[in-house]
C-alpha positions in Angstrom: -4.1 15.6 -24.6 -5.0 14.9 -21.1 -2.7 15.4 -18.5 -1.5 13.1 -15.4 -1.0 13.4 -12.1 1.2 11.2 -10.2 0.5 11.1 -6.4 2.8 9.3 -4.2 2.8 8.7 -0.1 6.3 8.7 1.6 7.4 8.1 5.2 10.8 6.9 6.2 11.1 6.2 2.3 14.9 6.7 1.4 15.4 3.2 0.7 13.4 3.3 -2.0 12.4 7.0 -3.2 15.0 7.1 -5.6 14.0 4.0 -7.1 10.0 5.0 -7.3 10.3 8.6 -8.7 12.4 7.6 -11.5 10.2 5.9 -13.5 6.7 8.0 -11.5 8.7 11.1 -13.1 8.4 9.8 -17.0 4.7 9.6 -17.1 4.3 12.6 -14.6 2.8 16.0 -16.0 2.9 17.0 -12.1 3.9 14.7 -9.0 2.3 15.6 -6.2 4.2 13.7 -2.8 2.6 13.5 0.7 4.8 13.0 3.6 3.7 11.7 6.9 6.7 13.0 9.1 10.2 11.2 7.6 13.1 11.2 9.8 15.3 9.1 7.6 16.6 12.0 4.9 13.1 11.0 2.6 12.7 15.2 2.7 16.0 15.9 2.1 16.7 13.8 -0.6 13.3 15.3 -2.2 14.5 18.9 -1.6 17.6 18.1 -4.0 14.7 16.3 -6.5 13.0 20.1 -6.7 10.2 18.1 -4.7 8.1 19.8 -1.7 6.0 17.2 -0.2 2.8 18.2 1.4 2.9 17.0 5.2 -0.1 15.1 6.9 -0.4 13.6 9.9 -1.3 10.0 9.2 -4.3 8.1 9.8 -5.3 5.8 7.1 -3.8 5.0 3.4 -6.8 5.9 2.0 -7.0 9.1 3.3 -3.8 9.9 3.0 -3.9 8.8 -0.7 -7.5 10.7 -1.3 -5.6 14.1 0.2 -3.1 13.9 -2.4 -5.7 13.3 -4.8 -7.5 16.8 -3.9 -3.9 18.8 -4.3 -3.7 17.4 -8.3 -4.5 20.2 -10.5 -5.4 17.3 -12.8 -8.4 14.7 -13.1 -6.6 11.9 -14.1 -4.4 10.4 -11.4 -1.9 7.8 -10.8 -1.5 6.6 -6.9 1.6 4.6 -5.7 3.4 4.3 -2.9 7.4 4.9 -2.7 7.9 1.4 -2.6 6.2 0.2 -6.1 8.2 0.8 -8.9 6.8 1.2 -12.8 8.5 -1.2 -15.6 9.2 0.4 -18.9 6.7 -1.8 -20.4 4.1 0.0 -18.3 5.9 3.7 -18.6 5.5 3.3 -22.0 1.9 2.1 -22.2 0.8 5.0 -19.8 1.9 7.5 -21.9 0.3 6.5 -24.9 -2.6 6.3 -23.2 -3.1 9.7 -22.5 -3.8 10.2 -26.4 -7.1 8.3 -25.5 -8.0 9.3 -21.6 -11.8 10.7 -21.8 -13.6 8.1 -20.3 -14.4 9.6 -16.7 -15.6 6.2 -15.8 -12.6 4.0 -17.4 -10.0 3.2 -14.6 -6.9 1.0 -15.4 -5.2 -1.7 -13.1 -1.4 -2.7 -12.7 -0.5 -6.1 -12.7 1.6 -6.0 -9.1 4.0 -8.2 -8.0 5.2 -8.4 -4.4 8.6 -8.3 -3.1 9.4 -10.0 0.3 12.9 -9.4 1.6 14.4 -9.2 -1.3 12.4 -11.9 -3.2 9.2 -12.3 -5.0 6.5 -14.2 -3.3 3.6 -16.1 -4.1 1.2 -14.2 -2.0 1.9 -12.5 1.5 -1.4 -11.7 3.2 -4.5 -10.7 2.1 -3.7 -10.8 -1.7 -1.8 -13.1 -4.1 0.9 -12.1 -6.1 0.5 -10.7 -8.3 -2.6 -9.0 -8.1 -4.1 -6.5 -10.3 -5.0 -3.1 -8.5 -6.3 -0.1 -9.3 -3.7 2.9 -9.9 -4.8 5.1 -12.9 -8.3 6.5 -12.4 -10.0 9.9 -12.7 -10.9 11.6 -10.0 -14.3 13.1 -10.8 -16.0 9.4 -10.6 -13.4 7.6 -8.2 -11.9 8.1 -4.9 -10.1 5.2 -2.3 -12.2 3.7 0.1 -12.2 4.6 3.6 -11.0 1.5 4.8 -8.2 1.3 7.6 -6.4 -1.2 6.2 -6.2 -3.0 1.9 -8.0 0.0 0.9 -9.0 0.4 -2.9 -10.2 2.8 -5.4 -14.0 2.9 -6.5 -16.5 4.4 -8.2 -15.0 3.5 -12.0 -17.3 1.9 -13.8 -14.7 -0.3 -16.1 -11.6 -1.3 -16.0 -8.3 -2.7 -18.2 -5.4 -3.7 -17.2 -2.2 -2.2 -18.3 0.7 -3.9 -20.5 3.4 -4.4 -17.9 3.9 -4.4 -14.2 4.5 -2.4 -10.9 7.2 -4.2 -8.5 6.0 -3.6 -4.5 8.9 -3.7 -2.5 7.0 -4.2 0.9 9.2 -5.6 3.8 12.7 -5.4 3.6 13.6 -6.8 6.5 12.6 -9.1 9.1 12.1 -6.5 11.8 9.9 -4.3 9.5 7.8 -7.4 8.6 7.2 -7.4 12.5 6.9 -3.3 12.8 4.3 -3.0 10.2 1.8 -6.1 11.3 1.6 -4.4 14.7 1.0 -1.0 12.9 -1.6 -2.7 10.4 -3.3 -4.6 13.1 -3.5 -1.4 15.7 -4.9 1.2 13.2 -7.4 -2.2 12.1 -9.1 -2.7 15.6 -9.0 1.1 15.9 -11.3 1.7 12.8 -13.2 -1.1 12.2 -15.4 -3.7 14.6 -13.1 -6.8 15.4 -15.2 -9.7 17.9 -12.9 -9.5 20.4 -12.0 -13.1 21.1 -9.7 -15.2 23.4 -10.3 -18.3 21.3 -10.2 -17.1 18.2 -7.0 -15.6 19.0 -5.4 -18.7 19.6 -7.3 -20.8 17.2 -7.4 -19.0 13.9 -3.6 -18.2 13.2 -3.0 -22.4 13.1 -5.6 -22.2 9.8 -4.1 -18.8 8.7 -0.8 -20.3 8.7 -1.5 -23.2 7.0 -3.8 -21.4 4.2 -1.4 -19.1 3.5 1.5 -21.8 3.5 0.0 -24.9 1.9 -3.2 -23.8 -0.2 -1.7 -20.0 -1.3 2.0 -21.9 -2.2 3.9 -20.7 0.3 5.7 -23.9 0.2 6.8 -23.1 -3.4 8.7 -19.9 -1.8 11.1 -22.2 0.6 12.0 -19.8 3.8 10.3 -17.0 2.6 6.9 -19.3 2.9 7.7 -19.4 6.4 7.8 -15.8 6.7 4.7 -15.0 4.6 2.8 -17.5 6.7 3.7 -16.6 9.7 3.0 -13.5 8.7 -1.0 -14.1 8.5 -0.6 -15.8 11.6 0.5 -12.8 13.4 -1.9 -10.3 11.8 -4.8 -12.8 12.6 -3.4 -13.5 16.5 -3.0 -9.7 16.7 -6.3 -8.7 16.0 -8.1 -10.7 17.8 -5.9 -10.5 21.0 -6.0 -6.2 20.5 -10.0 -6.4 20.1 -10.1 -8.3 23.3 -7.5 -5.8 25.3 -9.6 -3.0 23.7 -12.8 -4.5 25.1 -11.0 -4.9 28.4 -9.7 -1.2 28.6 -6.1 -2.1 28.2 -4.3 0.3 26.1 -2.5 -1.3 22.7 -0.2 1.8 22.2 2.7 3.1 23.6 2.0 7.2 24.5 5.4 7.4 22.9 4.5 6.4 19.4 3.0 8.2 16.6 0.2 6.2 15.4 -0.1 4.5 12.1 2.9 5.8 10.0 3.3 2.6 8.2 2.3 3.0 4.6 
């Protein structure tokens, strides 16, 4: 029967380790963890799990995720990171399906649904919620993409979606809603060709908001809509504004920070 490896990304993850590698650990013939420099007790708390993470400086998710995938001493791998948690429903439908895993090309998707301070949402920018992505694959035919940011898994050539779901408990707070669009929107005008534009910059986030208030349902989601929305506001004014600084030599950084440990 083949065997699974579970490979998850940590940094700063305390909050929610516990909660991930409970359920990670049922369908897990071997959990490989890669650690991006936690401060918060996220290695401690591994150490008393019997867990040594793997450190690596941190660039992009996708890298990140496709170095873990290299350590697995098994094809079949399941990616998550320490904030998405399995259902039993889903626990219990991987593991039967590793009486049936020989397809190199098969690949199987998780319905997700994303957590907002708390609360599920309706869609918090650039996906709705849920959505269906990508976790169990093989790694002979797929690897992530090397995208800076909403990197994905390819090279399957089918996939099915599993019975059950995966819970994403991104943003717990308001400051970390803040933190992680300045991170996301950084490492994006770092790695991939934004038109740098005044305009556009204070343009585009009026439509953002309103897309992702009015025509996503935001609306439906009371105060959290206002936080989603202004959420793809932000990252939209951000990028813009950082392509433009870029283009005008003005550093987007602070010497003092390490870049891109969001995950």
């Amino acid at each position: 029967m083949p065997k699974i490896s579970v490979c998850i990304l940590t940094f700063n993850s305390l909050r929610t380790l516990e909660r991930c590698l409970q359920p990670a650990r049922e369908v897990a013939d071997e959990l490989i963890v890669v650690d991006s420099g936690s401060t918060d007790g996220t290695l401690e708390y591994l150490s008393t799990q019997g867990l040594a993470p793997v450190y690596r400086p941190y660039d992009t998710h996708s890298r990140q995720m496709n170095f873990a995938i290299e350590l697995a001493s098994n094809d079949w791998v399941l990616c998550l990171d320490s904030d998405e948690f399995l259902d039993p429903a889903t626990v219990e439908r991987i593991n039967e399906l590793k009486k049936r895993l020989d397809d190199v090309g098969q690949a199987y998707r998780i319905t997700r649904h994303w957590y907002v301070l708390g609360r599920e949402v309706r869609a918090i920018y650039p996906v709705s919620s849920p959505d269906n992505p990508v976790r169990l694959f093989n790694r002979i035919s797929a690897r992530f993409n090397d995208q800076p940011v909403d990197d994905k898994p390819t090279g399957f050539t089918t996939t099915e979606t599993i019975l059950g779901h995966v819970v994403h408990d991104t943003f717990f707070s308001l400051n970390e809603v803040f933190d992680k669009v300045n991170g996301y929107t950084s490492r994006l005008v770092r790695h991939k060709t934004i038109p740098p534009s005044l305009l556009r910059a204070a343009i585009s986030p009026i439509f953002a908001f309103l897309k992702w208030y009015f025509r996503k349902g935001g609306y439906k989601d009371g105060a959290l809509g206002i936080i989603t929305a202004t959420y793809a506001a932000l990252y939209t004014f951000l990028k813009y504004l950082k392509a433009w600084a870029i283009q005008n030599g003005l550093p987007i950084d602070s010497p003092r920070k390490k870049d891109g440990q969001e995950i």
